[in-house]
VMD Tcl script that builds the backbone (N, CA, C; Angstrom):
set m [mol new atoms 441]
animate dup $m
set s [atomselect $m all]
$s set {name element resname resid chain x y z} {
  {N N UNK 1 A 136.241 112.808 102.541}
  {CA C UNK 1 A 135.339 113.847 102.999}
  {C C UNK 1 A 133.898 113.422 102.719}
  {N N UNK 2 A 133.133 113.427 103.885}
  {CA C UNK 2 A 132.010 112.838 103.636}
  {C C UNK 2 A 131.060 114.387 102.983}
  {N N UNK 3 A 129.759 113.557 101.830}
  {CA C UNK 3 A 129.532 114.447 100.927}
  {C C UNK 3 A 128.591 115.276 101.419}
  {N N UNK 4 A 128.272 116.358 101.495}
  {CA C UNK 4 A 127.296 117.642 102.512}
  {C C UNK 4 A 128.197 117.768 103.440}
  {N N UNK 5 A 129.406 117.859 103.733}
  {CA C UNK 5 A 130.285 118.214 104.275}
  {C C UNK 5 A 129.746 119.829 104.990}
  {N N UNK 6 A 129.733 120.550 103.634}
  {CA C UNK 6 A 129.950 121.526 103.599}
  {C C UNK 6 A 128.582 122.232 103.808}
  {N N UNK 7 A 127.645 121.539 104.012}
  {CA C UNK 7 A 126.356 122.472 104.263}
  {C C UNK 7 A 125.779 122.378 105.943}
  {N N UNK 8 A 125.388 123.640 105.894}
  {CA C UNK 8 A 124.254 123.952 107.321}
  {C C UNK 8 A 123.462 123.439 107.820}
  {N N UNK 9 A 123.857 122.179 108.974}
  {CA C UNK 9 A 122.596 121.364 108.776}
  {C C UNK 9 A 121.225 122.086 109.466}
  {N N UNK 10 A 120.079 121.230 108.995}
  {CA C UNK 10 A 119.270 121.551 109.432}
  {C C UNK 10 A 119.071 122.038 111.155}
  {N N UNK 11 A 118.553 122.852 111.653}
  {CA C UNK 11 A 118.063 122.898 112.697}
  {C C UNK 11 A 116.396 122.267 113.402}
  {N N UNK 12 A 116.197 121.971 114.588}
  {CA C UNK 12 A 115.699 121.737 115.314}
  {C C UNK 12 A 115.115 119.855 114.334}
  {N N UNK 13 A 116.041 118.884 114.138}
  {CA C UNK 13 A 116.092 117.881 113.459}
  {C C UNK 13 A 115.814 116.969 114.277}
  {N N UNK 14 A 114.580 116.211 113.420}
  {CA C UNK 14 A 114.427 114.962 114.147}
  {C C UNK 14 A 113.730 113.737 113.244}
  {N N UNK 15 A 114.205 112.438 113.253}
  {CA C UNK 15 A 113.262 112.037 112.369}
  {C C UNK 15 A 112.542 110.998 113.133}
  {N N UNK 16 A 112.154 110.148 112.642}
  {CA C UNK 16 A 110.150 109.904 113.074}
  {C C UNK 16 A 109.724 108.598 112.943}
  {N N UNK 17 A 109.369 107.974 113.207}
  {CA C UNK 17 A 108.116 107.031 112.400}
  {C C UNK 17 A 106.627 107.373 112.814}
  {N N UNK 18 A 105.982 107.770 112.431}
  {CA C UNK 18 A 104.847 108.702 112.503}
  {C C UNK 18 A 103.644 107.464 112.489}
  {N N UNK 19 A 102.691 107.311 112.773}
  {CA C UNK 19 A 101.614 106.526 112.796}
  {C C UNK 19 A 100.734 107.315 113.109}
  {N N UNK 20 A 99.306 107.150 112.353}
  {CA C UNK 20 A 98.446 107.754 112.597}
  {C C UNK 20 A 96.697 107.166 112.287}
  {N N UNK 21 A 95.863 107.078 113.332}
  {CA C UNK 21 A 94.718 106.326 112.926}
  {C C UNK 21 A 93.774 106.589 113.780}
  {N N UNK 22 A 92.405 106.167 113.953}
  {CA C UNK 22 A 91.506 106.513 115.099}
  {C C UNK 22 A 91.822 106.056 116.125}
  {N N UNK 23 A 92.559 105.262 116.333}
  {CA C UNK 23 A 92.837 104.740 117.664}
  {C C UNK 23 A 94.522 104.471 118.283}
  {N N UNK 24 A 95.005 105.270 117.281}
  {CA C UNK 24 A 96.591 105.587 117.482}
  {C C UNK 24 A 96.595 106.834 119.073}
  {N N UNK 25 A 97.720 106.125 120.113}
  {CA C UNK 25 A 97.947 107.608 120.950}
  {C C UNK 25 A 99.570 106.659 121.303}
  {N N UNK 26 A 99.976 106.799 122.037}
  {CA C UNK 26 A 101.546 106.251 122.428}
  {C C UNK 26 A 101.473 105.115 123.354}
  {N N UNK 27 A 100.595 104.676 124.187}
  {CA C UNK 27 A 100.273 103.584 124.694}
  {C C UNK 27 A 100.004 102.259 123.340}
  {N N UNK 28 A 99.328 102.753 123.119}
  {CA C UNK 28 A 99.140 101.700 120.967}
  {C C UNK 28 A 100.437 101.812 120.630}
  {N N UNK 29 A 101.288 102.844 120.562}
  {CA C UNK 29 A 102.324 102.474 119.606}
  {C C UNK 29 A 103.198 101.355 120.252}
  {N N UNK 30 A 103.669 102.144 121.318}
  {CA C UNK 30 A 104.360 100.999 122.469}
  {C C UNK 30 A 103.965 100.035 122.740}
  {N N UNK 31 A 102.750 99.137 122.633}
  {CA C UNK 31 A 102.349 97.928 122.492}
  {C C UNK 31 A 102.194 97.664 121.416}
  {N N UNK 32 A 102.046 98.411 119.919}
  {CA C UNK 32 A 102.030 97.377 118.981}
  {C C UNK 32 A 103.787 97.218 118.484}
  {N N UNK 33 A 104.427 97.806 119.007}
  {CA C UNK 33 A 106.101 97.545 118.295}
  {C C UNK 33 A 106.667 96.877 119.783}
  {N N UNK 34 A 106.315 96.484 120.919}
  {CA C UNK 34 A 106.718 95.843 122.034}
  {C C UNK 34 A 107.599 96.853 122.462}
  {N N UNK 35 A 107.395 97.697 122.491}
  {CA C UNK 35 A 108.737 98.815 123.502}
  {C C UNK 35 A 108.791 99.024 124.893}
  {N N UNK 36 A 107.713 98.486 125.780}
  {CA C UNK 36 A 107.569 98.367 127.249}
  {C C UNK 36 A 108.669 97.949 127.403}
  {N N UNK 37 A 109.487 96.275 127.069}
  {CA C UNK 37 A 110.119 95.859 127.388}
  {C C UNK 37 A 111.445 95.994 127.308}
  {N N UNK 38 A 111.681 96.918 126.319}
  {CA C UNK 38 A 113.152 97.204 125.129}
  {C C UNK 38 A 114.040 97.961 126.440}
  {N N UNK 39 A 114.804 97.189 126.679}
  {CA C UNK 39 A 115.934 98.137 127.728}
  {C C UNK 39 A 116.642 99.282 126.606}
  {N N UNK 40 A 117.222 98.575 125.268}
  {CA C UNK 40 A 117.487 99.605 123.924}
  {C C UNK 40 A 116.735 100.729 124.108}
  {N N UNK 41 A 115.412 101.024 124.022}
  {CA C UNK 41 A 114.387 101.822 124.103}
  {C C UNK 41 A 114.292 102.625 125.212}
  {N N UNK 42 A 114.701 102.115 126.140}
  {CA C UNK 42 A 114.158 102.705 127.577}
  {C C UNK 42 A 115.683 103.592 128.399}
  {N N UNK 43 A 116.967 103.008 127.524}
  {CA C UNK 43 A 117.826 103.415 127.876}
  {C C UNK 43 A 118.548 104.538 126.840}
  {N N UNK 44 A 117.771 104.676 125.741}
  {CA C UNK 44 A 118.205 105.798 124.592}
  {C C UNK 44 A 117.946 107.173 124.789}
  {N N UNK 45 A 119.135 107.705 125.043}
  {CA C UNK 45 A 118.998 108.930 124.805}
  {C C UNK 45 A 118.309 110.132 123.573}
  {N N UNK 46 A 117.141 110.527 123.599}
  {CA C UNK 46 A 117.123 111.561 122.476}
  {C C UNK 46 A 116.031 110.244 121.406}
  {N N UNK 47 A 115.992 109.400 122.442}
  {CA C UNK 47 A 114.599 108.662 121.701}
  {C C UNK 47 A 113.297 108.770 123.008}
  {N N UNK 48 A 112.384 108.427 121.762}
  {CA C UNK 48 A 111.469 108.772 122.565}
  {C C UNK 48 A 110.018 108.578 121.745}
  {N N UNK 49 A 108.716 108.565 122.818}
  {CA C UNK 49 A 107.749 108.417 122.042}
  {C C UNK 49 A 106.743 109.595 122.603}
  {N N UNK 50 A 105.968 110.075 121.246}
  {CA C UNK 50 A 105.348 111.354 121.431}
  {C C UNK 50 A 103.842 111.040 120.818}
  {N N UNK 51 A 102.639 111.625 121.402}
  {CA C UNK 51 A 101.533 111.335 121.037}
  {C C UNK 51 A 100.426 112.678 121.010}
  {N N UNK 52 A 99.888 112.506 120.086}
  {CA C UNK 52 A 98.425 113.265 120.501}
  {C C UNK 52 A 97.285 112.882 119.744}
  {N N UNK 53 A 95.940 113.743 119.568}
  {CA C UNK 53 A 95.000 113.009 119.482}
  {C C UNK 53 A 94.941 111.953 118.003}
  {N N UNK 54 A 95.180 110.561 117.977}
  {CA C UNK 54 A 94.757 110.150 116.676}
  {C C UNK 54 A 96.508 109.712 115.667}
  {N N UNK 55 A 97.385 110.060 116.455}
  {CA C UNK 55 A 98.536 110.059 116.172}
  {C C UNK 55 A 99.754 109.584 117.176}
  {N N UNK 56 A 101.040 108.773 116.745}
  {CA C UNK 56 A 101.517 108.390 118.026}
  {C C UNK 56 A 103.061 108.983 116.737}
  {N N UNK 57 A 104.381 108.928 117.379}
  {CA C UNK 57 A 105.678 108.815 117.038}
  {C C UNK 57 A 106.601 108.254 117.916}
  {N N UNK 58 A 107.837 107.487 116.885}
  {CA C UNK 58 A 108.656 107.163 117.728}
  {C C UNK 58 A 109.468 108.309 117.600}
  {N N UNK 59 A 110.297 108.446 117.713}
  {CA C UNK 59 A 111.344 110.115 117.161}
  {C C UNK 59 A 112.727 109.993 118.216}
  {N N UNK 60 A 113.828 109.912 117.044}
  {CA C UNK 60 A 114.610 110.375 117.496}
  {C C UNK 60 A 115.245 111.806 117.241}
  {N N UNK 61 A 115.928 112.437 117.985}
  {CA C UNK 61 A 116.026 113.736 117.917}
  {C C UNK 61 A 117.118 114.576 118.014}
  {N N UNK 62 A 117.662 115.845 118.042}
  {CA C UNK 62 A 119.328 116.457 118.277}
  {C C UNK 62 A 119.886 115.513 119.450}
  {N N UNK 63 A 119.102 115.057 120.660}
  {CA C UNK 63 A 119.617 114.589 121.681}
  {C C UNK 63 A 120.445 113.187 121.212}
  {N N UNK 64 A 120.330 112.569 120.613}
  {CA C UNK 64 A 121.203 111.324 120.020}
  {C C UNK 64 A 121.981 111.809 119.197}
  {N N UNK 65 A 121.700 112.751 118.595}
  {CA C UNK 65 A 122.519 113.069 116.997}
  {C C UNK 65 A 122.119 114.498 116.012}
  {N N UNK 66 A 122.785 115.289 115.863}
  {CA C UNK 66 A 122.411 116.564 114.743}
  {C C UNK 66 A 122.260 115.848 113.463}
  {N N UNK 67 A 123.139 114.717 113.468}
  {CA C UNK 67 A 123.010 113.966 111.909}
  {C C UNK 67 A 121.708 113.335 111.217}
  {N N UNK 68 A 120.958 113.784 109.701}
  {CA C UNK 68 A 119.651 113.155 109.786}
  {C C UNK 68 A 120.329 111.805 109.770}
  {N N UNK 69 A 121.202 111.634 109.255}
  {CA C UNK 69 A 121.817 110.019 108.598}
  {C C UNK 69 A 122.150 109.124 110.043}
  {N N UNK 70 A 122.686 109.575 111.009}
  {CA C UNK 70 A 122.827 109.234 112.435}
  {C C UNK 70 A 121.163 108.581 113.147}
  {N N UNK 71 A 120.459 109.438 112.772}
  {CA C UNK 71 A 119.302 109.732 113.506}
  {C C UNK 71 A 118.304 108.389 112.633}
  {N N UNK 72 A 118.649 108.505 111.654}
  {CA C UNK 72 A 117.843 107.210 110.849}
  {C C UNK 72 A 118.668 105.990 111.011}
  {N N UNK 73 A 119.454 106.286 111.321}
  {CA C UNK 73 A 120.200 104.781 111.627}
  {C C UNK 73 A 119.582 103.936 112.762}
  {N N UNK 74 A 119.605 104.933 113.838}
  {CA C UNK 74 A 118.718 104.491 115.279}
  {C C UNK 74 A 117.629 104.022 115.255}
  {N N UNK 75 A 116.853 105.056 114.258}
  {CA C UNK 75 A 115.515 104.621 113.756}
  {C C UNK 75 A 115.220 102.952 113.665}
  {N N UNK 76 A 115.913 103.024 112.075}
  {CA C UNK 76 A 116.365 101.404 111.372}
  {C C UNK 76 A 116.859 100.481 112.324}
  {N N UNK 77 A 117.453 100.700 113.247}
  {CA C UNK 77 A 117.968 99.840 114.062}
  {C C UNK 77 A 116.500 99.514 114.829}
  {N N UNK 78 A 115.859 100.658 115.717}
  {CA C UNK 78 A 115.191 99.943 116.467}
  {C C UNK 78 A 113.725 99.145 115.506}
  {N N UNK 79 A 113.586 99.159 114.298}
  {CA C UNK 79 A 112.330 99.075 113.662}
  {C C UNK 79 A 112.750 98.010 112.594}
  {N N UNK 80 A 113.696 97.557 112.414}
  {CA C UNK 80 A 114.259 96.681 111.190}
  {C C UNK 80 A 114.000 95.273 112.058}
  {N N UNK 81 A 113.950 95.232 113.993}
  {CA C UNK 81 A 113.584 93.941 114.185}
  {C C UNK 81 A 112.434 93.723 114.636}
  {N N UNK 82 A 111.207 94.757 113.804}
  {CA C UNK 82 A 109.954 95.227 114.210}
  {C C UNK 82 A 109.313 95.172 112.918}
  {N N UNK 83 A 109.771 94.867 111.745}
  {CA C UNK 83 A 109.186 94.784 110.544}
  {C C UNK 83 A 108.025 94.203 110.203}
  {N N UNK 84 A 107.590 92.614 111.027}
  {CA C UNK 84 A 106.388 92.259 111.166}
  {C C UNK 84 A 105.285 93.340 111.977}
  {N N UNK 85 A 105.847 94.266 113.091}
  {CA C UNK 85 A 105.316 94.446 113.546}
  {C C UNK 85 A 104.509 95.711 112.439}
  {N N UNK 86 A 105.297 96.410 111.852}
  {CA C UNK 86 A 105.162 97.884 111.154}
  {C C UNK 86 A 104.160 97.172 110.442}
  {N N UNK 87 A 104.366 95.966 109.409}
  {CA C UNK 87 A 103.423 95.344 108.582}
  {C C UNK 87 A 101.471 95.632 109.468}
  {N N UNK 88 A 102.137 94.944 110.180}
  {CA C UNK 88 A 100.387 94.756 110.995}
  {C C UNK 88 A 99.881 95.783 111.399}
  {N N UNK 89 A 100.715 96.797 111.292}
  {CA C UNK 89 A 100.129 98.233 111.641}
  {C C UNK 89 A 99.685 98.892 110.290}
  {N N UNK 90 A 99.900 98.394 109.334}
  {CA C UNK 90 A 99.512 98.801 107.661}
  {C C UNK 90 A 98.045 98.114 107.359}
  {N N UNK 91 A 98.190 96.724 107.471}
  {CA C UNK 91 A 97.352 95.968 107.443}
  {C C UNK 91 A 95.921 96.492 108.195}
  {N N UNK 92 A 95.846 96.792 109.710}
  {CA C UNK 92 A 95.027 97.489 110.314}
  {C C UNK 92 A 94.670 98.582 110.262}
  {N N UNK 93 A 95.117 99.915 109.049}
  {CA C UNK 93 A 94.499 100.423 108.156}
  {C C UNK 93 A 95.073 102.554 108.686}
  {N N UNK 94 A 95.947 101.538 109.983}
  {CA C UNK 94 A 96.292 102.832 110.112}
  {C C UNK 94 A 97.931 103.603 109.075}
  {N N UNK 95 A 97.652 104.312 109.119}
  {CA C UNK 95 A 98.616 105.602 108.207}
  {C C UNK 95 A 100.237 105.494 109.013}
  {N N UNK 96 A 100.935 104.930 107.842}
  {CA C UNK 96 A 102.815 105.012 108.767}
  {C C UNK 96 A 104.030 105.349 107.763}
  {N N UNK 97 A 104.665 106.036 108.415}
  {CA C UNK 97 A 105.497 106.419 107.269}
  {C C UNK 97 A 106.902 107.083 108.623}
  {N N UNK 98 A 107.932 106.747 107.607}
  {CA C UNK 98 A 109.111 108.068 108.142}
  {C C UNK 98 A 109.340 109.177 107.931}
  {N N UNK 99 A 109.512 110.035 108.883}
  {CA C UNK 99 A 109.354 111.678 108.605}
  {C C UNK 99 A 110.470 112.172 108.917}
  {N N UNK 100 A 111.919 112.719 108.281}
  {CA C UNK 100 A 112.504 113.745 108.922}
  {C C UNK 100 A 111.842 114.744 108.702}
  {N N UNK 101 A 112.239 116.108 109.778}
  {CA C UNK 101 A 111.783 117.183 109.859}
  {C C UNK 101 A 112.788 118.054 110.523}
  {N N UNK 102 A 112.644 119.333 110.303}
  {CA C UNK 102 A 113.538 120.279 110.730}
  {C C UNK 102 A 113.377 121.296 110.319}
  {N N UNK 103 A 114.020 122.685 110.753}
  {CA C UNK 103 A 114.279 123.993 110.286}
  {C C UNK 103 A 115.115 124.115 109.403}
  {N N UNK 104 A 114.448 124.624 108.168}
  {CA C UNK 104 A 115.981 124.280 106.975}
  {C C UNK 104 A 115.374 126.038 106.028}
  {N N UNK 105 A 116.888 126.941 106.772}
  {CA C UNK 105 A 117.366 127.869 106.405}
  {C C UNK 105 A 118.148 128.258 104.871}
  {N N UNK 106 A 118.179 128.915 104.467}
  {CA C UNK 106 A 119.079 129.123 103.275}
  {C C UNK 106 A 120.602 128.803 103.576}
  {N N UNK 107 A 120.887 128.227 102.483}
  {CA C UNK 107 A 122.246 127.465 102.901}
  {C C UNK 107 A 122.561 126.174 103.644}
  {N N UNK 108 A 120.722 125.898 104.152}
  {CA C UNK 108 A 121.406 124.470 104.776}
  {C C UNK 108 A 121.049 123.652 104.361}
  {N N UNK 109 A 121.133 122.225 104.463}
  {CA C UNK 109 A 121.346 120.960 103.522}
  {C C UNK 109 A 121.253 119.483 104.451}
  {N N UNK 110 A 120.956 118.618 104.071}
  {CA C UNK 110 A 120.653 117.412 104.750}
  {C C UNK 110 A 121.796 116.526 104.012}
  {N N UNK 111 A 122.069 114.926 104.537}
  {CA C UNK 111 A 122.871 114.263 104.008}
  {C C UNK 111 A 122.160 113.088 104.729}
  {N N UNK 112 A 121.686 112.412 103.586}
  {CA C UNK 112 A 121.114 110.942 104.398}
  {C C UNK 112 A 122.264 109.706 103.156}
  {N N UNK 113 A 122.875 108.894 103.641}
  {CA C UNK 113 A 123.766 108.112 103.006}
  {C C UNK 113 A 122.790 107.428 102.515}
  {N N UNK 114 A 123.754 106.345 101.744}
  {CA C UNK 114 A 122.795 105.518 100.343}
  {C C UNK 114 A 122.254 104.134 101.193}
  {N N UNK 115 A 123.384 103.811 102.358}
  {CA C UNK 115 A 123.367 102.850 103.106}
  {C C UNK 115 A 121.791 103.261 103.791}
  {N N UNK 116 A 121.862 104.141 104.658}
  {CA C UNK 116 A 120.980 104.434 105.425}
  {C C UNK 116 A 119.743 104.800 104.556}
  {N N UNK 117 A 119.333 105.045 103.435}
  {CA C UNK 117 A 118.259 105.148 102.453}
  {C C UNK 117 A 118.105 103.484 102.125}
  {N N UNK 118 A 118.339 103.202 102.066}
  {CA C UNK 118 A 118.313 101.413 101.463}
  {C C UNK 118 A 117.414 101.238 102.948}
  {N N UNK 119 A 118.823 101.234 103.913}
  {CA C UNK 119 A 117.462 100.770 105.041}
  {C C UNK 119 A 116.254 101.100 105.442}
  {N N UNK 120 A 116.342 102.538 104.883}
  {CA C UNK 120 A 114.974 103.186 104.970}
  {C C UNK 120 A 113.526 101.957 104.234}
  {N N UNK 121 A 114.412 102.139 103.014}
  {CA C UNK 121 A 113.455 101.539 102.192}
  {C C UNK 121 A 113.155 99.754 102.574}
  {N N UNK 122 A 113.969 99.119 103.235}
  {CA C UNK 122 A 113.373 97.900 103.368}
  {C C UNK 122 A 112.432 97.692 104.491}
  {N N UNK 123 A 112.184 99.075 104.714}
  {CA C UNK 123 A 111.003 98.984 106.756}
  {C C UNK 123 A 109.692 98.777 105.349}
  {N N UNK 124 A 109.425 100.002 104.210}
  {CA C UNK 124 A 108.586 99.339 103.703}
  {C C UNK 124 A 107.799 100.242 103.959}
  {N N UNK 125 A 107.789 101.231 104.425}
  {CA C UNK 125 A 106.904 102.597 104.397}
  {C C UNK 125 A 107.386 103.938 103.709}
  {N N UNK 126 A 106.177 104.703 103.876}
  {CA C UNK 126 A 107.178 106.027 102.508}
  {C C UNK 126 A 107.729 106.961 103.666}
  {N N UNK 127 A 108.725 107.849 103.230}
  {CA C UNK 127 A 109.986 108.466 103.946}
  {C C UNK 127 A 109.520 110.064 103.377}
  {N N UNK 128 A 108.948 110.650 104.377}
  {CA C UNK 128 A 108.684 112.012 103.829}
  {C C UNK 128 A 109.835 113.296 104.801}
  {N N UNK 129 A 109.515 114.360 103.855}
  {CA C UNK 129 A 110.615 115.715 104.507}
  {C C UNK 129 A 109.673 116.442 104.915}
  {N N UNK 130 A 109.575 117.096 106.462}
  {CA C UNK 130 A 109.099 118.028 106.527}
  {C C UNK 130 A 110.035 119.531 106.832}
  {N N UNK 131 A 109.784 120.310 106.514}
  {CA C UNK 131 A 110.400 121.966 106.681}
  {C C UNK 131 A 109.850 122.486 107.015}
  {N N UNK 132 A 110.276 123.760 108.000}
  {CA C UNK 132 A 109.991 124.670 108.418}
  {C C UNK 132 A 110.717 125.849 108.346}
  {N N UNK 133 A 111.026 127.044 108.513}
  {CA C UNK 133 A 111.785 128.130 108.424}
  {C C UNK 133 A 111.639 128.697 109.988}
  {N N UNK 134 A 112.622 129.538 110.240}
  {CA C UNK 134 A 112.852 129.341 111.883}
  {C C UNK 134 A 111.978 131.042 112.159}
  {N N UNK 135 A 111.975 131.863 110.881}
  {CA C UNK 135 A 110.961 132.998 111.065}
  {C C UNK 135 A 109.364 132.811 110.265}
  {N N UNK 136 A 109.216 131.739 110.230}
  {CA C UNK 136 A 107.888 131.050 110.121}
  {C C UNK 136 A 107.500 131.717 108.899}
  {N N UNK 137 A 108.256 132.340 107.638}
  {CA C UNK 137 A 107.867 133.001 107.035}
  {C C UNK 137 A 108.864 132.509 105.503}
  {N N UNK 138 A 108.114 132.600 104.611}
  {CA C UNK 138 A 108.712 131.814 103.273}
  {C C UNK 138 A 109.883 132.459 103.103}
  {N N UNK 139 A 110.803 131.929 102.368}
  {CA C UNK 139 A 112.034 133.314 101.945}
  {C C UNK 139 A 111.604 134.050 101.234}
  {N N UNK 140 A 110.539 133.826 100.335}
  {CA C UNK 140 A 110.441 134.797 99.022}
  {C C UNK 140 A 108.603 134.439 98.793}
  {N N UNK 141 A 108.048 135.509 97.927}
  {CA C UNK 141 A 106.944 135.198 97.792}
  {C C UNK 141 A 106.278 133.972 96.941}
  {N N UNK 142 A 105.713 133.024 97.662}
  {CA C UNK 142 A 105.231 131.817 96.736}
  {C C UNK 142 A 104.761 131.934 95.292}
  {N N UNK 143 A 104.141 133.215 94.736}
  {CA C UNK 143 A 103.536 133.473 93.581}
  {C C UNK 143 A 104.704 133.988 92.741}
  {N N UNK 144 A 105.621 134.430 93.325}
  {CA C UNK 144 A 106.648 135.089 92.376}
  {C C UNK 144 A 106.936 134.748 91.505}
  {N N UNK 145 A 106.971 133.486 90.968}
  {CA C UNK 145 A 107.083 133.252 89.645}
  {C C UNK 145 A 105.881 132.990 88.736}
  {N N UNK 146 A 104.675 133.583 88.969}
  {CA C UNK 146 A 103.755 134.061 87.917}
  {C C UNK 146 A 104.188 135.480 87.459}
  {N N UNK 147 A 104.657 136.379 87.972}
  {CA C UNK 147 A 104.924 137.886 87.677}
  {C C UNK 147 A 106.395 138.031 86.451}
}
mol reanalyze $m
mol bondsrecalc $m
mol representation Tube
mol addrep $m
């Protein structure tokens, strides 16, 4: 039985490689990781690249996989034979990192394997969580534990 078996996964899940700099938009990203050419890339479902001002992502999303551990695998796959490339994007001073993100309700729970964390860690950038709540509203009051 694989372990988080038993929890709710997150909703609206996707994870990321996020880049961000003055001159980051999705045309930059796609030429600095060579993805014009990637039939892998161009033929993936639920991948994809997203941009706005000052910021680019690769992101995969529910459309490949509900799994975060699924979803970083794809990731790692397409970026583990891009590692020089991620480097030179550090070097040139812009901001990169991996982001899952999602709606994470009471009761629900993520499961990223040890395998798929290792690979995380040899791309060589930091791996952040983002959350959200699906009624945009905390469960409980943030100060509550001063009272």
């Amino acid at each position: 039985m694989k372990l988080g078996a038993n929890l709710k996964p997150w909703g609206d899940l996707s994870t990321s490689l996020v880049v961000s700099g003055q001159e980051v938009d999705a045309a930059y990203l796609i030429a600095e990781l060579e993805l014009a050419d990637s039939e892998e890339f161009s033929s993936s479902e639920g991948v994809g690249i997203y941009s706005g001002p000052g910021w680019a992502t690769l992101s995969v999303d529910e459309r490949h996989s509900k799994s975060a551990d699924e979803q970083a695998a794809k990731l790692i796959g397409f970026l583990s034979l891009r590692k020089p490339a991620l480097d030179a994007l550090k070097k040139a001073g812009t901001s990169v990192k991996v982001d899952v993100s999602g709606v994470a309700e009471s009761g629900s729970g993520l499961y990223i394997s040890p395998d798929v964390l290792a690979g995380l860690a040899e791309l060589g950038v930091p791996l952040t969580f983002t959350t959200v709540r699906a009624s945009g509203e905390d469960e409980e009051d943030p100060l509550a534990w001063l009272g």
